[in-house]
DSSP file (Angstrom, degrees, kcal/mol; ACC not computed):
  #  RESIDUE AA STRUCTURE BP1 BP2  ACC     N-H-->O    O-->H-N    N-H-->O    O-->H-N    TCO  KAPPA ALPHA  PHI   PSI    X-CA   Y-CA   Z-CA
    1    1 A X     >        0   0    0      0, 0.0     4,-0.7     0, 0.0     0, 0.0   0.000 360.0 360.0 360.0 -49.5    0.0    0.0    0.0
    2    2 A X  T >4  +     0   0    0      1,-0.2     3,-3.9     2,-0.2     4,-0.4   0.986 360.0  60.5 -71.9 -65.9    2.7    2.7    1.1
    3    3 A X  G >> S+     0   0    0      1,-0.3     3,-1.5     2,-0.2     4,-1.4   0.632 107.8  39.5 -20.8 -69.2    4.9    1.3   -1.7
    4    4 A X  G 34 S+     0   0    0      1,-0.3     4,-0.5     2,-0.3    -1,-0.3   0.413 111.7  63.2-100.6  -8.2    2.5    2.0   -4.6
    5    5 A X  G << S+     0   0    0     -3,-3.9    -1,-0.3    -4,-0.7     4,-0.2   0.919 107.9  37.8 -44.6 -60.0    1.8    5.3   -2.8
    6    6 A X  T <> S+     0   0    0     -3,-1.5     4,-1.1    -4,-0.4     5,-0.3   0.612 117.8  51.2-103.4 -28.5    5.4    6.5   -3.2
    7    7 A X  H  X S+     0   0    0     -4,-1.4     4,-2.7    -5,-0.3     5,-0.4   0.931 110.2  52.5 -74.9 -59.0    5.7    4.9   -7.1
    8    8 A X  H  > S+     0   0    0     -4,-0.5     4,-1.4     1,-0.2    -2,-0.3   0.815 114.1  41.4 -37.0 -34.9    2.4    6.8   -7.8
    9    9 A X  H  > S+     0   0    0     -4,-0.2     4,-4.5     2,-0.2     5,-0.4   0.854 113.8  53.1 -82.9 -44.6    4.2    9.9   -6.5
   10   10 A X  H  X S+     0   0    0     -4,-1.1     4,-2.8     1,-0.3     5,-0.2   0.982 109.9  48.4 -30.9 -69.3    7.5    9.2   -8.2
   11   11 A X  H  X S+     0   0    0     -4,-2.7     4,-2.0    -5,-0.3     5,-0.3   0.982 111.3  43.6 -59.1 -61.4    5.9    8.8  -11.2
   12   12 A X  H  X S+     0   0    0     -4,-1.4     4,-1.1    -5,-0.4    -2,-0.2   0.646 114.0  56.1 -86.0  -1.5    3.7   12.1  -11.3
   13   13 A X  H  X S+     0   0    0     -4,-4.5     4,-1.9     2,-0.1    -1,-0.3   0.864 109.5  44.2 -60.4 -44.1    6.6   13.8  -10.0
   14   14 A X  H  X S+     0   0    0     -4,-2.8     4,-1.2    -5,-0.4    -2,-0.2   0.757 113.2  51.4 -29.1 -52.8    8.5   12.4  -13.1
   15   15 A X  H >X S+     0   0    0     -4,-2.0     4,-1.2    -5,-0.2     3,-0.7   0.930 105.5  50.6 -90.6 -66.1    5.8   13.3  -15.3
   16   16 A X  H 3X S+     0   0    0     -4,-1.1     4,-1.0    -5,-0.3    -2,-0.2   0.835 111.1  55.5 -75.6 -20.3    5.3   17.2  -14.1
   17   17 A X  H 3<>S+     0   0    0     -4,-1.9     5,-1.8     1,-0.2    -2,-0.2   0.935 113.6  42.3 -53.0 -34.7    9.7   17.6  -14.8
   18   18 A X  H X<5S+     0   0    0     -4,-1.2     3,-0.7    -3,-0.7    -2,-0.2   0.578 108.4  51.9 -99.5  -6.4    9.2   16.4  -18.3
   19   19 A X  H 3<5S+     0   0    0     -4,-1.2    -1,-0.2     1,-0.2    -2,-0.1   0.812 105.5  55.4-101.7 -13.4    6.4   18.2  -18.9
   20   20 A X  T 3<5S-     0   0    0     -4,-1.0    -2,-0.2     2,-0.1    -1,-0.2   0.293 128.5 -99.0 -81.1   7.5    8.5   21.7  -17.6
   21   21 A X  T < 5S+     0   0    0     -3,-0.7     2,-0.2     1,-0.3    -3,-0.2   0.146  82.7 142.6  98.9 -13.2   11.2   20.4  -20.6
   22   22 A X      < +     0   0    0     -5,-1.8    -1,-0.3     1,-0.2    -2,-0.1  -0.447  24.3 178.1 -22.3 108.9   13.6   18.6  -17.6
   23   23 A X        -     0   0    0     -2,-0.2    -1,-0.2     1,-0.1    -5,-0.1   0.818  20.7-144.0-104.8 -34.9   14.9   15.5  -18.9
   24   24 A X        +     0   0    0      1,-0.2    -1,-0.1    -7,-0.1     2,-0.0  -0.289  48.3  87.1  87.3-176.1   17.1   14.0  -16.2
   25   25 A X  S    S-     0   0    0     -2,-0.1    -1,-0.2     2,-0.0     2,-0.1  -0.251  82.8 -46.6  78.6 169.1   20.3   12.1  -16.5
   26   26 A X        -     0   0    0      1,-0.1     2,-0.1    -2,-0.0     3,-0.0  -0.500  65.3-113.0 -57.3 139.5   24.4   13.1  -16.8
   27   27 A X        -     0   0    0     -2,-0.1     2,-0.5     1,-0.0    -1,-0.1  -0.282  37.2 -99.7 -22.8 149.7   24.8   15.7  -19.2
   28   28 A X        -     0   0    0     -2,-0.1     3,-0.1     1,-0.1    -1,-0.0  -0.849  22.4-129.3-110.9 139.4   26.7   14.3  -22.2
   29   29 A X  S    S+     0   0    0     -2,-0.5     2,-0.4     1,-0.2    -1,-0.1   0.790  97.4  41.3 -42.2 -43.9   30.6   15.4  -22.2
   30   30 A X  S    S-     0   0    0     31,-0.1    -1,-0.2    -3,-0.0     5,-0.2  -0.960  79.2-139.7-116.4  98.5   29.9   16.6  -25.9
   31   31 A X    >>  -     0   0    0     -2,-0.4     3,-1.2     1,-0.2     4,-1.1  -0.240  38.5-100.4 -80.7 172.3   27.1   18.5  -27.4
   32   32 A X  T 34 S+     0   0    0      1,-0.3     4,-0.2     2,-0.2    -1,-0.2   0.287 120.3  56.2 -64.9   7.7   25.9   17.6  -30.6
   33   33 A X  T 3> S+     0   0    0     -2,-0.3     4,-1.2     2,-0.1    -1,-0.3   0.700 114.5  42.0 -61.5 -58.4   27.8   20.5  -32.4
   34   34 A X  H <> S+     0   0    0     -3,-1.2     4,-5.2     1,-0.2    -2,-0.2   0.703 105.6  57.6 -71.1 -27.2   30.8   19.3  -31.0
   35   35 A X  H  X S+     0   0    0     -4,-1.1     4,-3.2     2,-0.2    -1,-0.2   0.966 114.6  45.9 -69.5 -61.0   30.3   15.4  -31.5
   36   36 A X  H  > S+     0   0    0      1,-0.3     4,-1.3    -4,-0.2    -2,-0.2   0.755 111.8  51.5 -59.4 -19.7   29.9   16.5  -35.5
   37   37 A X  H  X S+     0   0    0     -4,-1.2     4,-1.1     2,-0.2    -1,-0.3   0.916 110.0  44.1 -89.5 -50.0   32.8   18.6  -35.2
   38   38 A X  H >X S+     0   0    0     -4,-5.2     4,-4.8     2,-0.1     3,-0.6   0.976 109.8  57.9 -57.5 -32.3   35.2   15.9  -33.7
   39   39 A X  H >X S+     0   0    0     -4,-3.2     3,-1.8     1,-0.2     4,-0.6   0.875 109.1  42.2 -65.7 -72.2   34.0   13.4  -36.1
   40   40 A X  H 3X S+     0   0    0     -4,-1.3     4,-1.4     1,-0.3    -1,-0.2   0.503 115.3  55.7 -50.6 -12.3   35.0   15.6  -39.3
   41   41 A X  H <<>S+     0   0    0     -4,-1.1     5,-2.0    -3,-0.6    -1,-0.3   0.866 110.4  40.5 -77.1 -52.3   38.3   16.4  -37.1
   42   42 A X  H X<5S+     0   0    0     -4,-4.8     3,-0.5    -3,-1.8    -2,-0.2   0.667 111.8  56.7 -78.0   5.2   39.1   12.6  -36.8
   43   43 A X  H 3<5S+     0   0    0     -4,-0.6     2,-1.6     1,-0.3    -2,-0.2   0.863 111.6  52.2-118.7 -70.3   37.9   12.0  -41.0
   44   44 A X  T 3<5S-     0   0    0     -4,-1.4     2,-0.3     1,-0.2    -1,-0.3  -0.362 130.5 -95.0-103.1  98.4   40.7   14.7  -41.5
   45   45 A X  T < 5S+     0   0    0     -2,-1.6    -3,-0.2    -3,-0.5    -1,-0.2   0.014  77.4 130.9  13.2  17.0   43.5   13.1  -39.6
   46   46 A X      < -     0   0    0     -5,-2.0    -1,-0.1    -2,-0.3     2,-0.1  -0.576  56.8-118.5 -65.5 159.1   43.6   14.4  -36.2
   47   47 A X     >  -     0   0    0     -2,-0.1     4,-1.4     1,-0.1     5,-0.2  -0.408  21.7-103.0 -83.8 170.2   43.7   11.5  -33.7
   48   48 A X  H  > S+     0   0    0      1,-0.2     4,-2.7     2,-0.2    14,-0.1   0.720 123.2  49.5 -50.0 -31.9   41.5   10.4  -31.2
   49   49 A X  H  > S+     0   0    0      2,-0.2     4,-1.4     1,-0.2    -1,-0.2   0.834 105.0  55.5 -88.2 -33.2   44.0   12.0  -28.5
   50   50 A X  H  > S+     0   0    0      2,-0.2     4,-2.7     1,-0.2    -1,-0.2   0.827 112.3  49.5 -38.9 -39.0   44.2   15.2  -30.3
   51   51 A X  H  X>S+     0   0    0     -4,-1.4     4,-3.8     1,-0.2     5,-0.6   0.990 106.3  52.0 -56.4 -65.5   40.4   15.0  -29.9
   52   52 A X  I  <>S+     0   0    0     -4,-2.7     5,-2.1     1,-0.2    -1,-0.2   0.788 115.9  34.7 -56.2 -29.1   40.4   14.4  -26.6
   53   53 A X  I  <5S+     0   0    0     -4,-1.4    -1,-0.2     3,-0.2    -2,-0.2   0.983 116.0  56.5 -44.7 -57.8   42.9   17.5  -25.3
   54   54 A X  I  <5S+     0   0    0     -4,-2.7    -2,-0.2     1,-0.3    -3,-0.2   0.713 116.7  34.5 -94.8 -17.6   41.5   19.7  -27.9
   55   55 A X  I  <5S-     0   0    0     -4,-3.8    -1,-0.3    -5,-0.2    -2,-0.1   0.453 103.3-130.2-106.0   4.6   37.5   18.9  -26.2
   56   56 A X  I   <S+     0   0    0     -5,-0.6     2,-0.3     1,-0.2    -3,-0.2   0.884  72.9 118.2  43.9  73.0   39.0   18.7  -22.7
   57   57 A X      < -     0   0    0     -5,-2.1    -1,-0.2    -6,-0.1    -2,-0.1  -0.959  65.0 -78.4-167.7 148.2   37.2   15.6  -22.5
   58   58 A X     >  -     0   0    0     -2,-0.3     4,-1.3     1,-0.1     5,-0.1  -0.471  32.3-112.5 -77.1 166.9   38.4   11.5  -22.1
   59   59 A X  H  > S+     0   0    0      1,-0.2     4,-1.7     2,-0.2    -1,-0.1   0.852 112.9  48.1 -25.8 -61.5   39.7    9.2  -24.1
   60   60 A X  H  > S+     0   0    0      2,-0.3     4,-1.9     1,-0.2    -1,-0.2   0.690 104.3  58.8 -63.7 -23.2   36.3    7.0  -24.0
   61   61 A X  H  > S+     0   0    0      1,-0.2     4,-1.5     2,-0.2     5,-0.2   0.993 105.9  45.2 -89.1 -45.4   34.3    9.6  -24.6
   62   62 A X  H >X S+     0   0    0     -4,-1.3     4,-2.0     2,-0.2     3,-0.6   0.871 115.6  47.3 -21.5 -57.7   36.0   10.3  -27.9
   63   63 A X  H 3< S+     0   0    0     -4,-1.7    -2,-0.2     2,-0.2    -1,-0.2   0.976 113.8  60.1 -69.5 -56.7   35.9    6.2  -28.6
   64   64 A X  H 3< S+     0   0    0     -4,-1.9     3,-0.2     1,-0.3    -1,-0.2   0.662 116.6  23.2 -35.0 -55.1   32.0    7.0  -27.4
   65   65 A X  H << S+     0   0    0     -4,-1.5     2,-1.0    -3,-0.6    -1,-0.3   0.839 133.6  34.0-103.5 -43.2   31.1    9.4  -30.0
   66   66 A X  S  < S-     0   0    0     -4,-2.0    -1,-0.3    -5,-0.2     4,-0.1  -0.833  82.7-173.2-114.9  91.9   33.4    8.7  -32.8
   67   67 A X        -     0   0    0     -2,-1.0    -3,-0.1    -3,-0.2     5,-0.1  -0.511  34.6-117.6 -97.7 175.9   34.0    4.8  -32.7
   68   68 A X  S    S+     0   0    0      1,-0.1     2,-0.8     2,-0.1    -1,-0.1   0.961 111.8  49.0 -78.7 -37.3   36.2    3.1  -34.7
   69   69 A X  S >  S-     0   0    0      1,-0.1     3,-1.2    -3,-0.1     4,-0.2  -0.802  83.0-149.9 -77.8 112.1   33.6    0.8  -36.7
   70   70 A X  T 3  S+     0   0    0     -2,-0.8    -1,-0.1     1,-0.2    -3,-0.1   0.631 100.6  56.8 -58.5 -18.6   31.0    4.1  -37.7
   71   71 A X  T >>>S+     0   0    0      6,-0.2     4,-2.4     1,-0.1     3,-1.8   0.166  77.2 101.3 -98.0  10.2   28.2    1.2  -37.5
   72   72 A X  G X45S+     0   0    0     -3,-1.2     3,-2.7     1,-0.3     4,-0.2   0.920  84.3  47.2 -56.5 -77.9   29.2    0.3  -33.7
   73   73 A X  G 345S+     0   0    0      1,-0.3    -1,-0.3    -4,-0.2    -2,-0.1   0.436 108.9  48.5 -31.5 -17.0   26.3    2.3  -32.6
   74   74 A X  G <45S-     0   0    0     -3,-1.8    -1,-0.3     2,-0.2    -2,-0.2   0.748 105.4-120.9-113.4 -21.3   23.8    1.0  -34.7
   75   75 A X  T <<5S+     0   0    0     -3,-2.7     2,-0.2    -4,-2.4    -3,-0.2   0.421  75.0 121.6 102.9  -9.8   24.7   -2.9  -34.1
   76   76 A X      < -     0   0    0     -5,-0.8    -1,-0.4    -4,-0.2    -2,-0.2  -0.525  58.2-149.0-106.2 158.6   25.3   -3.5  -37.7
   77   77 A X        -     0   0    0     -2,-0.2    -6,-0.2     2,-0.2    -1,-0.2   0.813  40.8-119.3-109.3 -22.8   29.2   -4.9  -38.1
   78   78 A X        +     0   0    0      1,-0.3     2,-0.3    -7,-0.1    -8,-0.0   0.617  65.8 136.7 104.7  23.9   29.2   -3.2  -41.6
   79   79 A X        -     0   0    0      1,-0.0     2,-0.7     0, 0.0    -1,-0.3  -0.648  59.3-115.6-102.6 148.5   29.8   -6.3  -43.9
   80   80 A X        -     0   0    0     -2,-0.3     2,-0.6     1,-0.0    -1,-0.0  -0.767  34.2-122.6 -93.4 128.5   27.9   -6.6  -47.0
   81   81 A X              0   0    0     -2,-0.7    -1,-0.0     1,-0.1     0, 0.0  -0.635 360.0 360.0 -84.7 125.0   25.3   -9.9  -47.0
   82   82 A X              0   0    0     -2,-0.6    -1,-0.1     0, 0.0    -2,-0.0   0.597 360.0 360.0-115.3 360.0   25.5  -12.3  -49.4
């Protein structure tokens, strides 16, 4: 009973953050300006470490946003089916 009290509040607390544009979570290291810009940095030859100085930012989060296989994200290994 108290339990499903406190989800029920949880929840329509939840619910009046998102609707006042709150999303919740970490911030990401990189915004999406910056992701587009390191990937066109690493496509003409800076490295990944360059990256990572130049965005004051880690290693992994560089690997994160620009991985090595460009289909890493998606799941797909990037082979053609035959």
């Amino acid at each position: 009973m108290e339990r499903e009290l406190i989800v029920e509040r949880t929840q329509a607390g939840l619910a009046a953050a998102r609707s006042r544009g709150r999303i919740g979570g970490r911030p990401q290291s990189l915004s999406f300006a910056q992701q587009q810009e390191a990937q066109k940095l690493l496509a003409n030859g800076h490295s990944r470490k360059q990256l990572a100085l130049l965005y004051d930012v880690s290693l992994a989060s560089i690997y994160k946003y620009c991985p090595v296989n460009r289909n890493a994200r998606t799941g797909q290994n990037g082979f053609d089916e035959k």
